[in-house]
N, C-alpha and C positions, 0 to 999 in steps of 0.2 A: 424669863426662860431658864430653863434647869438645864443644867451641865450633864450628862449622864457619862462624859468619859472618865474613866481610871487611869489613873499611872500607873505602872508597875515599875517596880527596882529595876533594872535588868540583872541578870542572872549571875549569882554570885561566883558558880562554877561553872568554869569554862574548859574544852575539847579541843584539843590540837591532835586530829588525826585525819587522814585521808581514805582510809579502808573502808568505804562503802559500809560491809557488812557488818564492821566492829560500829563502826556511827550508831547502826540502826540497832545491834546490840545494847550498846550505850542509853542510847537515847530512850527506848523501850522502856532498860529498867531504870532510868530517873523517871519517868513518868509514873511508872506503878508505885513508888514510893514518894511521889511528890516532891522532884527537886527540879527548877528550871535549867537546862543546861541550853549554852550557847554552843554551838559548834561555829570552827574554826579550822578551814584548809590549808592556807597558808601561815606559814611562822613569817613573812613578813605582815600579814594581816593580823597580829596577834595586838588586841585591845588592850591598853594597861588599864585594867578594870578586874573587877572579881577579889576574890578574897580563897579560890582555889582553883589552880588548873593542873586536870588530866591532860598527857601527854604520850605520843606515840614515840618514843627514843628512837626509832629504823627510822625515821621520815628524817628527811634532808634540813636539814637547820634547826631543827626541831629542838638539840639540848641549847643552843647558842641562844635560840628564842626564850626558851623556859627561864633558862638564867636569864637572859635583860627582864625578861617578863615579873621574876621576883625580885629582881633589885628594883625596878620600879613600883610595886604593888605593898612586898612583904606579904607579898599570900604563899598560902604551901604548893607543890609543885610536888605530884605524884605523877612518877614517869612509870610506864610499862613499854617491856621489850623482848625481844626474843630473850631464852635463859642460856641459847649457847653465843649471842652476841657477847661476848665478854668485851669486848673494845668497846661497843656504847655504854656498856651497864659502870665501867672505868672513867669513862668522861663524863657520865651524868652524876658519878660522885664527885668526881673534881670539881664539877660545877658546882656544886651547891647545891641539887636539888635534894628535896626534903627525904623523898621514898621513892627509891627503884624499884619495880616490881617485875618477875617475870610476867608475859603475857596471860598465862595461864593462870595463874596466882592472882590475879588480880581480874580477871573474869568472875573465875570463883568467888570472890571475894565481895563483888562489884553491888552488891545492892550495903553493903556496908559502907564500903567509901563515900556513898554516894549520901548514905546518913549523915555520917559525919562530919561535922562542920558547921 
């Protein structure tokens, strides 16, 4: 008898945000460029797995998770945030993460991020 199932990786790049609409943003253009994304609501549900996570810096836990998330992984850890939050865009560099991005900035930008890697 023949096996006909596949494995697949699971998804190297993972989504910690809760905006409905940015999700489906997201998600949209990893699909037309061919990149699996996991999405992720919770920063306590946040998988140490992947080798990149996008992240919502406004969402509640969100830098505290990003950071344990790279200290357990060593994967990159691109935050987007409001551009007048100046108080998260200051703690997500403290933390360590890789690239702050304003939200807007990294919409634009977003079928490239989403390359890369």
């Amino acid at each position: 008898m023949e096996n006909d199932s596949v494995e697949t990786a699971p998804p190297e790049t993972l989504l910690l945000c809760r905006d409905l609409m940015f999700v489906s943003k997201v998600t949209a253009t990893a699909r037309a460029v061919g990149v699996a994304v996991k999405v992720v609501r919770d920063p306590a549900g946040l998988p140490a797995a992947g080798r990149r996570l996008l992240v919502d810096l406004n969402q509640d836990g969100a830098i505290a998770a990003a950071a344990a998330w790279r200290g357990a992984t060593g994967g990159q850890v691109i935050g987007f945030v409001s551009h007048v939050d100046t108080e998260a865009i200051a703690r997500a560099r403290a933390a360590g993460l890789d690239k702050v991005m304003a939200r807007s900035g990294f919409a634009a930008g977003l079928e490239g991020i989403l390359r890369v890697g």
